[in-house]
C-alpha positions in Angstrom: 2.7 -25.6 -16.6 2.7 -25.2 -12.7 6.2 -24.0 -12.3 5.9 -21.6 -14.7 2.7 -20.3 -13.3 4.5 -19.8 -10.4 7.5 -18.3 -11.5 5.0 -15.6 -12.9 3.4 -15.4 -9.7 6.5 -14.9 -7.9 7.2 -11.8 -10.3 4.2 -10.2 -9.8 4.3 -10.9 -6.4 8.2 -9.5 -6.3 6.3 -6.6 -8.5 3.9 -5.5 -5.8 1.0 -7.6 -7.2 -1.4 -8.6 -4.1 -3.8 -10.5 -5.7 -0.6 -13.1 -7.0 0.0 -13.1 -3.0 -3.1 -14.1 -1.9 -3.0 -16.8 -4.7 0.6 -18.2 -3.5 -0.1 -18.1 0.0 -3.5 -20.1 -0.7 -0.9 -22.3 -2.8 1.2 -23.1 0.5 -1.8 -23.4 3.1 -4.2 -25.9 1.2 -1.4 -27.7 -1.1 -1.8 -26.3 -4.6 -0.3 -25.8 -7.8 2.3 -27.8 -6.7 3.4 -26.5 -3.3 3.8 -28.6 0.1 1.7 -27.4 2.7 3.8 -24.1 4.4 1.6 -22.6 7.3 4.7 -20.3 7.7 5.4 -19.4 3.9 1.4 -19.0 3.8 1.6 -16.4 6.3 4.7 -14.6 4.4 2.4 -14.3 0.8 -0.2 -13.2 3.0 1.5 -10.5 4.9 2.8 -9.5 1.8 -0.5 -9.0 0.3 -2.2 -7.3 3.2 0.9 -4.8 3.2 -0.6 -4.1 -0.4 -4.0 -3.5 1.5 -5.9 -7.3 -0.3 -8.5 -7.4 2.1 -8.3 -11.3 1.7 -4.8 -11.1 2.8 -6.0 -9.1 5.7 -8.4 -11.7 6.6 -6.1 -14.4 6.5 -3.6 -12.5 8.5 -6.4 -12.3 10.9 -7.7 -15.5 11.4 -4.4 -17.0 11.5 -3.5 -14.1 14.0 -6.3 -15.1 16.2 -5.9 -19.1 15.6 -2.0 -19.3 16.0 -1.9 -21.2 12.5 1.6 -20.9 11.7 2.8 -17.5 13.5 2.6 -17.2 17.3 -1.8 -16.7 18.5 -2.1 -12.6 18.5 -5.7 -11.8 18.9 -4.9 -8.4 19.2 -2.8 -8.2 15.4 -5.7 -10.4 14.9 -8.3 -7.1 15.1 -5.9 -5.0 13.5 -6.2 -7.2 9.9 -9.8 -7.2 10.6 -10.4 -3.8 11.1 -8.3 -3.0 8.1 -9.8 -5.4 5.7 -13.7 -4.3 7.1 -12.4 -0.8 5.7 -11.7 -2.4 2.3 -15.5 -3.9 2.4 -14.6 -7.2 3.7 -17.7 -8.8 4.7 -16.5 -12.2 6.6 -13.9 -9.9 8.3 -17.3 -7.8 9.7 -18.1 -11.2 11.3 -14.5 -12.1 12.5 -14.2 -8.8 14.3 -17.7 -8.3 15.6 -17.2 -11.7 17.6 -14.0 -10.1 19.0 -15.9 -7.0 20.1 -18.8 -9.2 21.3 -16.4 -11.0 23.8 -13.6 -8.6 24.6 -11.2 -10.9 22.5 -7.9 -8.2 21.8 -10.1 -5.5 22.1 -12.6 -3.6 24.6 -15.7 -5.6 24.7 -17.9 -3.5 22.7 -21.2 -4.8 22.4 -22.8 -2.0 20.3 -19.6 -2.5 17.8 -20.4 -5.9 17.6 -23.9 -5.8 16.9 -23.7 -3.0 14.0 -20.8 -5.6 12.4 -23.1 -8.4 12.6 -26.1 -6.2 11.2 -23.5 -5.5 8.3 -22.9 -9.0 7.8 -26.8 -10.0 7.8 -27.7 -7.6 5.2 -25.1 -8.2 2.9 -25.3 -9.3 -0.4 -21.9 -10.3 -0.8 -21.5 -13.2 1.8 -22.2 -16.7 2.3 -25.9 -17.4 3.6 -24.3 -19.8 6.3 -22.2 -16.9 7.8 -25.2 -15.1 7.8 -27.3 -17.0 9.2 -24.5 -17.1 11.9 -24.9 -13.3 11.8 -28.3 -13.4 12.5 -28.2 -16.0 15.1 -25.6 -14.0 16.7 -27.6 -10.7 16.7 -31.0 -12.0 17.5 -29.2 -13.3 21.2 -29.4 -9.3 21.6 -32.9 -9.1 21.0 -33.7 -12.0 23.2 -31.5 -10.7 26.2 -32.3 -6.8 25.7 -30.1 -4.5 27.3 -28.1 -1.5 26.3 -27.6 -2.2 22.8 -31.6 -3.1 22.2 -34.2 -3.0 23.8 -35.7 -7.1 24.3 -37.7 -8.1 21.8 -38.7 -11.4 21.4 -40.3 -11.0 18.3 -37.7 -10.0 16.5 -35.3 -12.4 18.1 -37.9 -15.2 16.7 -37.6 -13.8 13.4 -33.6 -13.4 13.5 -33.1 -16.9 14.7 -35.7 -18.4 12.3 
């Protein structure tokens, strides 16, 4: 019974519970358990949840910080979520934020920030292999280019990118 999954939801949500706002904002963004699609009701479960410290909350308040998907674009609340969920173990928010660093994207470009983040995404257990291949891509550029962060090594940028 979808309604009355809900109106459970809604209680525990009302109740503090962040994992039931993660769920209902999921609900609203990608059109289940019988909700229209709510980009700005999304955002409201998620914000909800990340005020609850849900470290998915915190990545979706992140990404749809940085993207502008239904709230105003805010890369620099973007790095805020991420930071907070990375200190709550959030792997894929490692990645979001170390691209930010990498680029100077709402914060100081900080490339030795960004490469420890993506070396925390690459040797993670907990991740997608995909987003760590994408990590591992990302990091071997610093081997290949050498500079202040590493010294070049072509080797190892071989082996990253293979």
């Amino acid at each position: 019974n979808v309604e009355e999954g809900n109106k459970w939801l809604e209680k525990a949500v009302s109740n503090g519970n962040a994992t039931a706002a993660a769920v209902l904002g999921e609900s609203y963004e990608k059109v289940e358990h019988g909700k229209s699609k709510d980009l700005q009701k999304a955002n409201e479960y998620f914000k909800k949840g990340a005020e609850q410290g849900d470290a998915q909350c915190l990545r979706k308040m992140g990404y749809n910080s940085f993207h502008g998907i239904g709230m105003p674009k805010d890369p620099k609340q973007a790095a805020i979520y991420y930071r907070e969920a990375v200190k709550l173990g959030d792997i894929p928010s490692a990645f979001y934020l170390a691209d930010l660093y990498r680029f100077g994207i709402g914060v100081e470009k900080n490339q030795s920030k960004a490469f420890e983040l993506y070396n925390k995404v690459m040797f993670s257990d907990s991740i997608s292999e995909n987003l760590q291949n994408d990590a591992r891509a990302k990091a071997g550029t610093y081997y290949f280019d050498g500079g202040s962060v590493v010294q070049k090594n072509i080797s190892e940028a071989i082996a990253l990118f293979q």
